[in-house]
C-alpha positions in Angstrom: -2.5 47.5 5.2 1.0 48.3 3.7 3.2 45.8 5.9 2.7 42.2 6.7 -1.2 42.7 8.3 -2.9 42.2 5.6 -0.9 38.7 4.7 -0.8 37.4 8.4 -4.8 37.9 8.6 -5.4 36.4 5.0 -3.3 33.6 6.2 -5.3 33.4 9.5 -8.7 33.6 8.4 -8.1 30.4 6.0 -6.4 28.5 8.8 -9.2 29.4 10.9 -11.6 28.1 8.1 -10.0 24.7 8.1 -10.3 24.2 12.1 -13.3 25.7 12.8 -16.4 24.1 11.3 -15.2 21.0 13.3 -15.3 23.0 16.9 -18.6 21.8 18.6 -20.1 20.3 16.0 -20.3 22.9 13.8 -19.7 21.4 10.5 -22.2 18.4 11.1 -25.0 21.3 11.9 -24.4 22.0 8.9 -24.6 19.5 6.8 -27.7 18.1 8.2 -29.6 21.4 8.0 -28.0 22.0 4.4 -27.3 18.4 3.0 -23.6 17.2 2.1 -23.6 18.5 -1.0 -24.3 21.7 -0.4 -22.3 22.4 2.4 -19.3 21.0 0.5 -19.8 23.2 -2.6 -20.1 26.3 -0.1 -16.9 25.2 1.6 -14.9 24.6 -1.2 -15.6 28.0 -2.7 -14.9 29.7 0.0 -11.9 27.7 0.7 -11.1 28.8 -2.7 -11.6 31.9 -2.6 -9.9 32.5 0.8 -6.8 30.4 -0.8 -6.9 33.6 -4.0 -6.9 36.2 -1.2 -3.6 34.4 0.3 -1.7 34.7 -2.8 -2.6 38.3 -3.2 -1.3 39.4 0.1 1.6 37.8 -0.2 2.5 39.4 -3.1 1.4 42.6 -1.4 3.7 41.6 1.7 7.2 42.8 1.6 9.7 41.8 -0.4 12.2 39.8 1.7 14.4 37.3 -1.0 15.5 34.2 0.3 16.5 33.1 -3.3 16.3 35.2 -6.8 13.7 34.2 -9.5 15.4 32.9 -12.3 14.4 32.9 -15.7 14.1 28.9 -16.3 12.5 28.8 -12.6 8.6 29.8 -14.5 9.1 26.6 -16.2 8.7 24.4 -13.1 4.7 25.3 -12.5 4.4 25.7 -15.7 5.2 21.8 -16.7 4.1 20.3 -13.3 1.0 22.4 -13.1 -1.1 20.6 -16.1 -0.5 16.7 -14.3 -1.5 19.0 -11.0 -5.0 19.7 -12.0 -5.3 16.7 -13.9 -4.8 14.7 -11.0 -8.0 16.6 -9.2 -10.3 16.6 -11.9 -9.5 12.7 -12.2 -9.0 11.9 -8.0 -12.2 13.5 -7.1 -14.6 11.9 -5.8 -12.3 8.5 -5.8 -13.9 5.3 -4.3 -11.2 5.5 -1.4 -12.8 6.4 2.1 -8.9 7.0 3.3 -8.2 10.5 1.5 -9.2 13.6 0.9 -12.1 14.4 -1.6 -12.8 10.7 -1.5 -16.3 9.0 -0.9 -16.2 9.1 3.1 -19.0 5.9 3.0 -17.3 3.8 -0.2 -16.8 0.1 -0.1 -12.9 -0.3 -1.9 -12.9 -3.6 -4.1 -9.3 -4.2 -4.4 -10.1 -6.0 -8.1 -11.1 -2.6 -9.4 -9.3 0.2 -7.9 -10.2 2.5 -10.9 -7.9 5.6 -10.2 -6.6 4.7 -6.9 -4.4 1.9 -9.1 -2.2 5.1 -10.4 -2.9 7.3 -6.9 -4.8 7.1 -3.7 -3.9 10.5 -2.8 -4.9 12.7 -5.9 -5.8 15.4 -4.1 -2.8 15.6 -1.8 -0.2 14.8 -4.4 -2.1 17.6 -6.6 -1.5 20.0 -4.1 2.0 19.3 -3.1 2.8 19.6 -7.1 1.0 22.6 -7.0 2.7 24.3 -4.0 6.3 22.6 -4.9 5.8 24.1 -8.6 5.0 27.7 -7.5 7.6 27.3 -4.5 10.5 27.4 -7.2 10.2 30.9 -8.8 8.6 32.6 -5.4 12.0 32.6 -3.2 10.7 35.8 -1.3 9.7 34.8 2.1 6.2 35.5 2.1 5.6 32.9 -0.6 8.3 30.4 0.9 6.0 30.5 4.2 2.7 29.6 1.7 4.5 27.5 -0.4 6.3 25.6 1.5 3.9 25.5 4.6 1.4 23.8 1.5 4.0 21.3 0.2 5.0 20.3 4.0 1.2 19.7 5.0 -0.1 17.6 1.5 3.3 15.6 1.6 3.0 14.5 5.6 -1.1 14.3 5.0 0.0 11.0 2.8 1.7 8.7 5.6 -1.0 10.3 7.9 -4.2 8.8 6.0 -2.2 5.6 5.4 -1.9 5.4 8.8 -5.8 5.6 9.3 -5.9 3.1 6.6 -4.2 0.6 8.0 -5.6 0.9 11.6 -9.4 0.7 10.2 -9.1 -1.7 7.5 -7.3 -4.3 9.6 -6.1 -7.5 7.7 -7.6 -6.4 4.7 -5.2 -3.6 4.8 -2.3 -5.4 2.9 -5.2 -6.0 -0.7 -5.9 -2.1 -0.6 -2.2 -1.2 -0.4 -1.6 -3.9 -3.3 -4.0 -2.3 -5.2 -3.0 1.0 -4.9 -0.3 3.8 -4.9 1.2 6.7 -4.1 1.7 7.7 -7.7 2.2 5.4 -10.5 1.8 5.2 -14.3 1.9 1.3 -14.6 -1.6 1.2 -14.7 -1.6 3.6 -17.8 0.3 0.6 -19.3 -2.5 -2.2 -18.6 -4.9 -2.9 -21.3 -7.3 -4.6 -18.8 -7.1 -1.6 -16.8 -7.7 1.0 -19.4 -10.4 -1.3 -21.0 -12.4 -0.4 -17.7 -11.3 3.1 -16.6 -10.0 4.3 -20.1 -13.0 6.3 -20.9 -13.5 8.2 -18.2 -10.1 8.7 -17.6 -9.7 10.3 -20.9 -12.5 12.6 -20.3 -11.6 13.7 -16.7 -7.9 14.3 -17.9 -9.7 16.2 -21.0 -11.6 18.6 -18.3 -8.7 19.1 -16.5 -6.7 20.0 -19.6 -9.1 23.0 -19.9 -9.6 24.0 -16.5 -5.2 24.3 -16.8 -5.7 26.6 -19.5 -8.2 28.4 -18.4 -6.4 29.0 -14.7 -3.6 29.9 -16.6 -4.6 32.7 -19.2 -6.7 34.3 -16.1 -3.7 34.0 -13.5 -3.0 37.2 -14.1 -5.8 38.7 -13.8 -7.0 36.9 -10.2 -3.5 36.7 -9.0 -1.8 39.5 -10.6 1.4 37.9 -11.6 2.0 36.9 -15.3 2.8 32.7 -15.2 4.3 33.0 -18.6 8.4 32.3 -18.6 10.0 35.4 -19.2 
């Protein structure tokens, strides 16, 4: 596969992934012969490893440039990336049935919000830093078609699951918007706060610290590309 096969059925087989465990039932099959836990574990490694095979081929893909790399552009995912995975190992598993990776049967008590206080979209504002990082120094257009296809989806996925919010939770809408945010530090700031979630904060961020460092001393061994700044 020497053209753009190879990318165009990566790409395809992990779109694919995403749409069909929900046709006919599938995915609830599943879950109910396998148990939620497994079947999301499963998923998300395949997902995972499906979303490695992606990157590959479109490094193997042609080289059409839209923009050059520049030298200062490795910086971007290489700042960004650190508050990227932080943001999942901390968002994961939130209390907040309105996003993804949250508890889909949680109760939110708008006097402790815990992490949704700084986000209520970890995972989506994870991957849009992610993609919107590594869209920077990859201007050929095989990556601008990942990248950017990535950062479009996690950035309208926001307004989308607000939208489900506010249609479910009804009058009580306006205390969990309150409560929450986008993306904000201010809570990093509140001694209340950080006297309740400080702890496990610090040791979620701590994880995710070392997952970044791991990810990045073996991106060029999975991915093939060096992430260092030339």
């Amino acid at each position: 596969m020497t053209d753009w096969t190879e990318y165009g059925f990566a790409l395809g087989i992990f779109v694919a992934s995403h749409f069909l465990p929900r046709v006919g039932g599938l995915r609830e099959r599943l879950i109910r012969a396998f148990g939620r836990r497994v079947y999301f574990s499963a998923y998300g490694l395949l997902s995972l490893g499906l979303l490695v095979w992606v990157i590959v081929a479109a490094g193997r893909a042609p080289y059409v440039e839209l923009w050059p790399q520049m030298p200062w552009s490795r910086w971007v995912p290489n700042v960004l990336m650190p508050l990227s995975v932080v943001l999942v190992t901390c968002g994961s598993g939130l209390s907040n049935p309105f996003t993804l990776g949250g508890k889909r049967k949680a109760v939110f008590d708008p006097a402790n919000p815990g992490f949704a206080s700084i986000t209520r979209h970890p995972l989506f504002v994870a991957l849009a830093l992610w993609a919107g990082a590594h869209l920077v120094p990859n201007g050929d257009l095989a990556h601008v078609i990942l990248f950017g296809s990535f950062t479009v989806m996690a950035l309208a996925a926001i307004p989308a699951f607000d939208a489900r919010a506010r249609r479910e939770l009804g009058p009580q809408a306006a205390s969990f918007f309150a409560a929450t945010s986008t993306l904000s530090l201010m809570s990093l700031a509140d001694r209340s706060w950080l006297a309740v979630n400080g702890r496990a904060l610090a040791m979620r961020a701590a994880l995710g610290l070392i997952l970044w460092i791991a990810a990045l001393h073996l991106h060029s061994l999975v991915i093939g590309v060096s992430p260092f700044p030339l």
